[in-house]
Residue, then its C-alpha position, 0 to 999 in steps of 0.5 A: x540063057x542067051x542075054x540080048x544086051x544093048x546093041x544086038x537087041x537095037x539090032x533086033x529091032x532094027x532089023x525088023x523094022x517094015x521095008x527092011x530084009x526083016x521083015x520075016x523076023x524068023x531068021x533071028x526068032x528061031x536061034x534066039x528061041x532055041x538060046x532060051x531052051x539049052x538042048x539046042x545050041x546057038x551056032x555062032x558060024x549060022x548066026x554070022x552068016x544070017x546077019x550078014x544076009x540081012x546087011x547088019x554091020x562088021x561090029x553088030x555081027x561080032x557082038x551078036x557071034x560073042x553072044x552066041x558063044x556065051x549062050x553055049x557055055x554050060x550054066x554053074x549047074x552044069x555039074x550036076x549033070x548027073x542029078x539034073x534030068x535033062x528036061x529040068x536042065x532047060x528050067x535052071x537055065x530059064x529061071x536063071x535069065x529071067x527077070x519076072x517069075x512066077x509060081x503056082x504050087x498047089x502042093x509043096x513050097x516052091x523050090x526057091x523058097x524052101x529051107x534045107x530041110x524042107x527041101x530034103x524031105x521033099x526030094x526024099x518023098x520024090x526019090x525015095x530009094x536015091x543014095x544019100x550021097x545023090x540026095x544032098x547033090x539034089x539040095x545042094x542044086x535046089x539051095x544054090x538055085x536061091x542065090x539068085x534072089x541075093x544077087x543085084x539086080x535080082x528077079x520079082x518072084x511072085x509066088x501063089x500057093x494053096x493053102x494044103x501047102x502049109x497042111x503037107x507034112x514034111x520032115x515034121x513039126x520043127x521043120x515046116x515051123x522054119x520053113x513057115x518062117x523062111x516065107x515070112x521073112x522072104x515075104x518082107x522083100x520088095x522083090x518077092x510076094x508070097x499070096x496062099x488061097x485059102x481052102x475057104x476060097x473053095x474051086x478056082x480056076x487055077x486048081x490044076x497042076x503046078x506052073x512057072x511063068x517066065x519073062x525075060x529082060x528082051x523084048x526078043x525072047x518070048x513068054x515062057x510057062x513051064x508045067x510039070x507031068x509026073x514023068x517030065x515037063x512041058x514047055x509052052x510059049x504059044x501066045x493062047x497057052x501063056x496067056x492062059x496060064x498068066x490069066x490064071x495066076x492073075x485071078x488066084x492072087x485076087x484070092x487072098x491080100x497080103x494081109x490074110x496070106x500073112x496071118x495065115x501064115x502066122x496061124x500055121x507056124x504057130x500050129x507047129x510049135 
């Protein structure tokens, strides 16, 4: 994930300001864009180039060329290249770079929040004839993803899931009473909300497939959901798509407080006991 710190992201707006050679922001739209999806590498010649069309100074365009060799070194997650499918790859890097995300799950508890056991009996139901050996590299990849959430300065994660979550069995009683245990102490951070519709809540409008929600520290780079099919994934950063999918997330939050989601959970937990 390319970062934009100070003084390229004042350049950025400097540059498109009206009356200056800015004025069609593409020319920088477009390699930043590619920086947030990794398939497309930031070409550090190009971007030198383009700045120095555009009348940036020797400094500025030094630090901008800085920054596009940074954005095209491989992530820490890079050596799972053989467990990480390429359309995933472009979802580790986005979750990494974020500062606000997401979730809607109507199935399975969220890859960051789950407990080691929870999520083997999750990519075990996904890849169930994969060799023990890929499997643990797969929740190896799924608990490192987590550390994100320890580090300074760490992202909102803002997660809304159905309540058949709770009712899925995965790896049996003692394993979903941890994991119902792990999203009540996460739930306690100032940083991470947990919200659960409750089946009561009945048709809503977000009763479709599961969705990430990105949004990043500069101002440059766009909104991002991220949606998944069952053969891939799709990126979206349309303005009508993200807002579409923002609006839902919005609405299905109004379904339960935080006081209800929590004894819901509660409830659960102790059902498994």
């Amino acid at each position: 994930m390319a970062h934009l710190p100070g003084r390229p992201a004042e350049l950025v707006q400097r540059l498109r300001q009206p009356g200056g050679r800015g004025q069609d922001p593409a020319y920088l739209r477009a390699p930043l864009r590619h920086g947030a999806a990794p398939e497309v590498a930031l070409k550090p010649l190009y971007v030198e180039k383009l700045l120095e069309t555009y009348g940036a100074e020797q400094q500025e365009i030094e630090e901008f060329v800085e920054l596009a060799e940074r954005a095209n070194e491989p992530g820490w997650w890079h050596t799972y290249r053989d467990v990480l499918p390429n359309w995933f790859s472009a979802y580790v890097s986005l979750e990494a770079g974020a500062r606000t995300l997401r979730t809607y799950e109507p199935h399975y508890v969220t890859g960051l929040l789950q407990t080691h056991a929870y999520a083997r009996g999750v990519l075990r139901g996904g890849f169930p004839g994969e060799a023990d050996e890929d499997l643990a590299r797969r929740v190896d990849l799924r608990l490192r993803r987590q550390g994100l959430l320890d580090r300074p300065g760490a992202p909102t994660l803002w997660v809304v899931m159905e309540e058949a979550v709770l009712h899925r069995v995965v790896g049996g009683p003692e394993v979903m009473r941890e994991q119902i245990e792990r999203l009540l102490e996460v739930s306690e951070l100032e940083h991470v909300s947990v919200d659960v519709v409750p089946f009561t809540a009945g048709a809503h409008v977000g009763a479709c497939a599961p969705f990430t929600y990105f949004r990043f520290e500069e101002p440059e780079l766009p909104d991002i959901v991220y949606t998944e099919v069952l053969s891939g994934a799709m990126y979206l950063d349309q303005r009508s798509d993200v807002s579409a999918h923002l609006e839902a997330h919005n609405r299905m939050s109004l379904l339960s407080s935080d006081a209800d989601s929590k004894a819901l959970l509660n409830r659960m937990r102790k059902e498994y006991s």
